[in-house]
C-alpha positions as CSV (number, residue, x, y, z in Angstrom):
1,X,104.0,-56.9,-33.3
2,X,106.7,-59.5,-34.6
3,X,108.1,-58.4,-37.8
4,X,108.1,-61.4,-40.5
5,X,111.6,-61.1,-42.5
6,X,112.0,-63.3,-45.4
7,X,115.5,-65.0,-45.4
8,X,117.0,-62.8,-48.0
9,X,115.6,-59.7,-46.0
10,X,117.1,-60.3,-42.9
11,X,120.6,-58.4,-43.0
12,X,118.5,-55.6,-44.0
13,X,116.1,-56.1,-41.2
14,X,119.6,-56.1,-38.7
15,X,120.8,-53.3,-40.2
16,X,117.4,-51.3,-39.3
17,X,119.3,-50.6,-36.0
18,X,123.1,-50.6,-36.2
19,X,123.1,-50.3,-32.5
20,X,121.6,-53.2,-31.9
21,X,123.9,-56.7,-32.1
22,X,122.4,-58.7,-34.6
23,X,121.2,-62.3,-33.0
24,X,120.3,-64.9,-35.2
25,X,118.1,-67.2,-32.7
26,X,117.9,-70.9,-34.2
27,X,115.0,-72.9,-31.5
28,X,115.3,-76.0,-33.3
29,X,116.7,-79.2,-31.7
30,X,120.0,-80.1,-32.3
31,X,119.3,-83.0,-34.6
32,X,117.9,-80.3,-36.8
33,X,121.0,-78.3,-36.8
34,X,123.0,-81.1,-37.4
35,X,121.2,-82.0,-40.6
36,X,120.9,-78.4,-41.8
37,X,122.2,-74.9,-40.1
38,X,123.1,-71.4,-41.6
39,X,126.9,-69.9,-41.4
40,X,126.0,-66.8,-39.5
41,X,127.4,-63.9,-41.6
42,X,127.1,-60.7,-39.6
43,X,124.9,-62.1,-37.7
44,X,125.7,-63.9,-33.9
45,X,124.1,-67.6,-34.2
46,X,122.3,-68.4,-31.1
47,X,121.1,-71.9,-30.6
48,X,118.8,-72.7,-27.9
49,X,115.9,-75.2,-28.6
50,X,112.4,-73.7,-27.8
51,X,111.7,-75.9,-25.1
52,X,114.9,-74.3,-23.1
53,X,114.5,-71.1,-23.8
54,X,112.3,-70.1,-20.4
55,X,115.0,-71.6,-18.6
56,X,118.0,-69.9,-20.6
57,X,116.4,-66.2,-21.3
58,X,119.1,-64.9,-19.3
59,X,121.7,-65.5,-22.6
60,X,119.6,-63.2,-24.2
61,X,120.4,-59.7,-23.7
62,X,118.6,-56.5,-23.9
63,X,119.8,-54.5,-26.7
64,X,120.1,-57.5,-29.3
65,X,117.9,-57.2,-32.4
66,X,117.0,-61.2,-32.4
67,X,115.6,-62.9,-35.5
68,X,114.2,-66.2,-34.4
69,X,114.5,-69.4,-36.8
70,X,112.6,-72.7,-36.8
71,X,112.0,-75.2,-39.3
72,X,109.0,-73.6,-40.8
73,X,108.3,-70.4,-39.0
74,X,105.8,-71.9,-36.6
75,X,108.1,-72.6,-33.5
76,X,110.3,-69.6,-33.8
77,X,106.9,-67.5,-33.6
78,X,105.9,-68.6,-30.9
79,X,109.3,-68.3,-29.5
80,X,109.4,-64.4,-30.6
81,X,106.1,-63.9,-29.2
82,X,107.5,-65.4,-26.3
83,X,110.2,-63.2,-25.6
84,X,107.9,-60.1,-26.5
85,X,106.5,-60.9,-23.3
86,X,109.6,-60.8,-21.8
87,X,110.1,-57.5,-22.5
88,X,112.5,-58.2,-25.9
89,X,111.5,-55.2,-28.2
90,X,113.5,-55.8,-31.6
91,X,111.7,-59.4,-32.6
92,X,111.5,-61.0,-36.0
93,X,110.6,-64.1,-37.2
94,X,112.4,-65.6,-40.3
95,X,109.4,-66.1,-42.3
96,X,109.3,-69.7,-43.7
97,X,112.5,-70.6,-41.5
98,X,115.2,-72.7,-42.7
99,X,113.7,-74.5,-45.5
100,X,112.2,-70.9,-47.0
101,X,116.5,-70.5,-46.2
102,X,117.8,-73.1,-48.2
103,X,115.0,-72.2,-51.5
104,X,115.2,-68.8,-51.9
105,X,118.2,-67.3,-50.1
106,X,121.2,-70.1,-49.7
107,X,120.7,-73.5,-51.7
108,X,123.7,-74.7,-50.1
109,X,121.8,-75.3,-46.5
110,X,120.3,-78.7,-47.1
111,X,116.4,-79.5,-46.7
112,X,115.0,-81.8,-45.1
């Protein structure tokens, strides 16, 4: 099961496993970060649009606890659901993705 982690959850939901290195996965393309994108703050930021991310799996490693960000929450689902089948064990979706981001957790981040 993919864990749903509102935006102002999420360094809660890293720190669930301090082991683990916390990877923010944004899958949106990079027009989207360009108009909008988070400072990662104990956090890696990982950007890999969904379409690449079969290709680029392999800079994803075991071991990571990986939060995956989208516009919405729709893309980066799939995308978590994605690497589940990989064999990824420590998913979560950022529920709402960056626009739930920029209302309720960092009004800075613009919408769009």
């Amino acid at each position: 099961m993919i864990d749903q982690v509102r935006p102002a959850d999420l360094a809660a939901w890293f720190a669930q496993n301090p082991e683990a290195a916390p990877v923010l996965l944004d899958v949106r393309e990079p027009w989207e970060l360009q108009t909008a994108s988070v400072a990662p703050q104990g956090f890696t930021l990982v950007a890999i649009p969904m379409n690449e991310i079969p290709a680029r799996l392999s800079e994803l490693e075991e071991g990571q606890r990986i939060a995956c960000l989208c516009h919405h929450g729709a893309r980066s689902q799939r995308v978590a659901a994605f690497l589940s089948q990989n064999g990824f064990a420590e998913l979560a979706n950022v529920a709402g993705g960056i626009d739930a981001w920029s209302a309720q957790h960092d009004p800075s981040v613009p919408r769009y």
